[in-house]
C-alpha positions as a Markdown table, in Angstrom:
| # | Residue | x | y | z |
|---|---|---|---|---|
| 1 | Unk | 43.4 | -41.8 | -70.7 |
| 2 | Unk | 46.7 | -41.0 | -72.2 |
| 3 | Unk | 47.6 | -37.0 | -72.7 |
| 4 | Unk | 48.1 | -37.2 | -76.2 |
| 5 | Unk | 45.0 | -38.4 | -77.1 |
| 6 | Unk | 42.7 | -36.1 | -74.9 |
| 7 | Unk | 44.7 | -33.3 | -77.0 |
| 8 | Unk | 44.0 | -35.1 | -80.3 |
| 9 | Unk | 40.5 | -35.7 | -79.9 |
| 10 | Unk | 39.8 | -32.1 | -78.5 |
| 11 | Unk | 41.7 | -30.4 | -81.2 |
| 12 | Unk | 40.1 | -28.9 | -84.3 |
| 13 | Unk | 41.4 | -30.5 | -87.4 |
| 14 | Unk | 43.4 | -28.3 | -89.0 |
| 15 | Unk | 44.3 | -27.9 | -92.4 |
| 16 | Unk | 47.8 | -26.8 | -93.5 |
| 17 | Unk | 49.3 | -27.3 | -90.5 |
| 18 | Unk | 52.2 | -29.2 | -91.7 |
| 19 | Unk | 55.0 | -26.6 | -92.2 |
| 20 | Unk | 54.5 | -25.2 | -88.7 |
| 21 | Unk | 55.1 | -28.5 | -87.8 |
| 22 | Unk | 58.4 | -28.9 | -89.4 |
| 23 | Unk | 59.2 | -25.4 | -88.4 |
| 24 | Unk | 58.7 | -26.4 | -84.8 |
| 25 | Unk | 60.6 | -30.2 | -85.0 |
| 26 | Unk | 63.9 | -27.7 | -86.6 |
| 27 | Unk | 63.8 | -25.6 | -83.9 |
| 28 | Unk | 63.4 | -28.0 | -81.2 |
| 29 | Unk | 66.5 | -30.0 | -83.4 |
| 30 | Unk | 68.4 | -26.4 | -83.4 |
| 31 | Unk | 68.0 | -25.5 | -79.6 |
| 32 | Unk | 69.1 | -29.0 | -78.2 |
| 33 | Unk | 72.3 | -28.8 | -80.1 |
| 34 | Unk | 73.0 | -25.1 | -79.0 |
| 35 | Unk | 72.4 | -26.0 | -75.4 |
| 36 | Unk | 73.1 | -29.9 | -75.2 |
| 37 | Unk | 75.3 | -31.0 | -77.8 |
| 38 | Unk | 77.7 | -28.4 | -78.7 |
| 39 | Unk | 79.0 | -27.6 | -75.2 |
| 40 | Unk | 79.3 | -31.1 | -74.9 |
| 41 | Unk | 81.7 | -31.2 | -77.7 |
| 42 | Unk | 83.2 | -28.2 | -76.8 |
| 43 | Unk | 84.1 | -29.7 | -73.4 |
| 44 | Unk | 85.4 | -33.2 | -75.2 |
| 45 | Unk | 87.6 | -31.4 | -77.2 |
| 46 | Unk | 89.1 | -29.6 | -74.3 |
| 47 | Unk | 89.6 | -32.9 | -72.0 |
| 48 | Unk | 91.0 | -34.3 | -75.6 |
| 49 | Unk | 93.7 | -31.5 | -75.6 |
| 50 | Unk | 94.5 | -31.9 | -71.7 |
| 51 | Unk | 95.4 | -35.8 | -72.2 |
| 52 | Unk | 97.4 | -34.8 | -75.1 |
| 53 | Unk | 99.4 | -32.0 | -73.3 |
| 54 | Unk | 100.4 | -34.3 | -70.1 |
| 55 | Unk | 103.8 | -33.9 | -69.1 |
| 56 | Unk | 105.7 | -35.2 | -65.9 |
| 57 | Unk | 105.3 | -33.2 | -63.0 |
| 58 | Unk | 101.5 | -32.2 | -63.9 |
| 59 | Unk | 99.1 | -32.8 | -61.1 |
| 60 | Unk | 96.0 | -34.7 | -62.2 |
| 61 | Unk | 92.9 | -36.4 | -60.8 |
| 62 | Unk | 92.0 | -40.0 | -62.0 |
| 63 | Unk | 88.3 | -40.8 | -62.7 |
| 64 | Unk | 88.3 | -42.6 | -59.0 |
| 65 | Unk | 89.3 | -39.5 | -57.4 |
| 66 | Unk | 92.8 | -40.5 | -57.1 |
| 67 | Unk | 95.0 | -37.5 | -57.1 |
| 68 | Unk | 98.4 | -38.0 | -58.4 |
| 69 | Unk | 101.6 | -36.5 | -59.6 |
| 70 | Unk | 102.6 | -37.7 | -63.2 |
| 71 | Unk | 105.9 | -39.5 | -63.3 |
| 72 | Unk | 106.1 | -40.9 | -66.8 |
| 73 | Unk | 104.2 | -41.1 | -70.2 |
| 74 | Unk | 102.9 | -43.4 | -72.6 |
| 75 | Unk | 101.5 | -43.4 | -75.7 |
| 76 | Unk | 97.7 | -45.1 | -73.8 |
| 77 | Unk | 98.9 | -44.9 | -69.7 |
| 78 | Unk | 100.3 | -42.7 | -67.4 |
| 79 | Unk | 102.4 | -43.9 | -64.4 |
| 80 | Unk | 101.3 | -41.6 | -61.1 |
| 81 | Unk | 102.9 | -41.2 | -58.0 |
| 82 | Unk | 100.2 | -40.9 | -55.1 |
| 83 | Unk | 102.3 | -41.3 | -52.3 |
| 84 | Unk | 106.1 | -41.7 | -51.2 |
| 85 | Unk | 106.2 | -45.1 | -52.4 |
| 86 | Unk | 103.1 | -45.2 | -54.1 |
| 87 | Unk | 103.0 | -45.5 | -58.0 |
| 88 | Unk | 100.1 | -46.4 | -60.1 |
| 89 | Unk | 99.9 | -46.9 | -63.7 |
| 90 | Unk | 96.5 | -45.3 | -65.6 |
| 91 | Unk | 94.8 | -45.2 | -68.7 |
| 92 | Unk | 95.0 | -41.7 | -70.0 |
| 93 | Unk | 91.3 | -41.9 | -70.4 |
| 94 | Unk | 91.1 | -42.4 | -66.4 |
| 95 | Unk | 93.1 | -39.1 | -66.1 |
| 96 | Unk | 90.1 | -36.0 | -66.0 |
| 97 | Unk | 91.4 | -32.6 | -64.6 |
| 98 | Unk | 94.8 | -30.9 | -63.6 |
| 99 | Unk | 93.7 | -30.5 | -60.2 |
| 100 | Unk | 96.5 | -27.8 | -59.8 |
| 101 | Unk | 94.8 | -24.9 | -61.6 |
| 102 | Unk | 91.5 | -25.3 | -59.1 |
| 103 | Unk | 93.6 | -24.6 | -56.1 |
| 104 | Unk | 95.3 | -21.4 | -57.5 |
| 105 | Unk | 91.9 | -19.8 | -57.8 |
């Protein structure tokens, strides 16, 4: 037998029960954006700003895990050097962390 309907048949009816109800569906709605949604925003807006800010000479990380130094930049790509002779052009979106502020710390 399902959870749900052990609980429902073993439960007194109640009778005014509704505005708890709501009370309890808000607050669930309030908690998950506190803990899920806003720092997931917060964190969108700061990879947002990184991607605008890119510059040559910054050292980034591509989504692959390719570590690169920026050579040029486009409005939408970013051309990286990853070797001597190695360039490779990227979607800015590809482009996740300056990997050069981790290794200072």
């Amino acid at each position: 037998m399902n959870i749900l309907t052990v609980l429902l048949q073993t439960a007194p009816a109640q009778t005014g029960g509704g505005a708890s109800m709501w009370i309890f569906l808000i607050l669930i709605f309030v908690v998950m954006w506190l803990f899920m949604i806003r720092p997931q925003r917060k964190q969108q807006k700061e990879l947002e700003k990184f991607r605008a800010e890119l510059k040559k000479g910054d050292k980034v990380v591509t989504v692959g895990g390719i570590y690169g130094v920026i050579e040029e930049v486009s409005d939408k790509t970013v051309l990286i050097k990853v070797d001597a002779n190695v360039k490779l052009r990227v979607d800015k979106n590809g482009l996740v962390k300056d990997y050069s502020e981790s290794q200072n710390q």
